[in-house]
N, C-alpha and C positions, 0 to 999 in steps of 0.2 A: 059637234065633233064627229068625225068619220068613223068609222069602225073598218080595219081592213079585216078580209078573211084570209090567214095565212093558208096554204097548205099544212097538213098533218107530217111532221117529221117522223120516221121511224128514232125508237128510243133506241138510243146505243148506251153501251158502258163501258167508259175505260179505266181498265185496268191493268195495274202495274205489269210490264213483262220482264221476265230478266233472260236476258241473253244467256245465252249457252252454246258450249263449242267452241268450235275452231272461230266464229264472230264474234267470241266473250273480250271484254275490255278486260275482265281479271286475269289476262293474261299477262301483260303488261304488269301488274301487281305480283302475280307468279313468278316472275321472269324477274323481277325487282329483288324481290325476297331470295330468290336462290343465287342472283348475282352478288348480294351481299353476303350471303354465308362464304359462299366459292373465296373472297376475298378477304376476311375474315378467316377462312381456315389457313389461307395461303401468309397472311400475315402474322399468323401466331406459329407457323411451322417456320418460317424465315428468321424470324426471331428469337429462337432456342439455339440454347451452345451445343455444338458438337463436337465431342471430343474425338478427332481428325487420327490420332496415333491410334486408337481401339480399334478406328470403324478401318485403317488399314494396315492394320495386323502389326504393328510395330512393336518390336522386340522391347523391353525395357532397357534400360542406359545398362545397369549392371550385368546384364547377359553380354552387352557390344562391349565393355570395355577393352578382352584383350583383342578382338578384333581391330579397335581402335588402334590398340598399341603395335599391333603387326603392323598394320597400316601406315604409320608414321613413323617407324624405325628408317625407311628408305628418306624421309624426310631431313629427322635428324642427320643422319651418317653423310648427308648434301650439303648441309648447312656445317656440320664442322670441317670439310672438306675446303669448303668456301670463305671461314674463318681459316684455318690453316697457312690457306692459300694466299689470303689478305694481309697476317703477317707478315708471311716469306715477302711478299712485296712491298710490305713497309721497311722491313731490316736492306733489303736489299738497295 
């Protein structure tokens, strides 16, 4: 059998590297994980009741009543006018 003579390699060694910076894949990981928080805080804040009369200042019912009631006296006093009127043109 032959025997070749190789050349002498230099010995290397490799060893693990991890990327770092702005080249790192954990960025993508980073960017994963804060995309779900972001989306996750957005849908448990969407989600909650908000009481709409607190958050603009709305008066409660029993303060507006006679406000109500001024407000609707021009109503009534049209409406029996319109009944009045309704009869006279039935008799007639």
């Amino acid at each position: 059998m032959a025997t070749f003579d190789l050349p002498e390699l230099p010995e290397t060694r490799v060893t693990p590297q991890l990327m770092l910076g702005a080249a790192s894949p954990l960025w993508a990981y980073f960017g994963a994980a804060a995309a779900g928080g972001v989306a996750y805080w957005w849908m448990t804040r969407w989600t909650q009741p908000v009481n709409l009369e607190a958050l603009f200042g709305a008066k409660p019912a029993a303060t507006l009543a006679p406000v109500i009631e001024a407000a609707a006296e021009p109503v009534v006093e049209a409406a029996e006018a319109v009944a009045e009127t309704a009869e006279a043109v039935v008799e007639a």
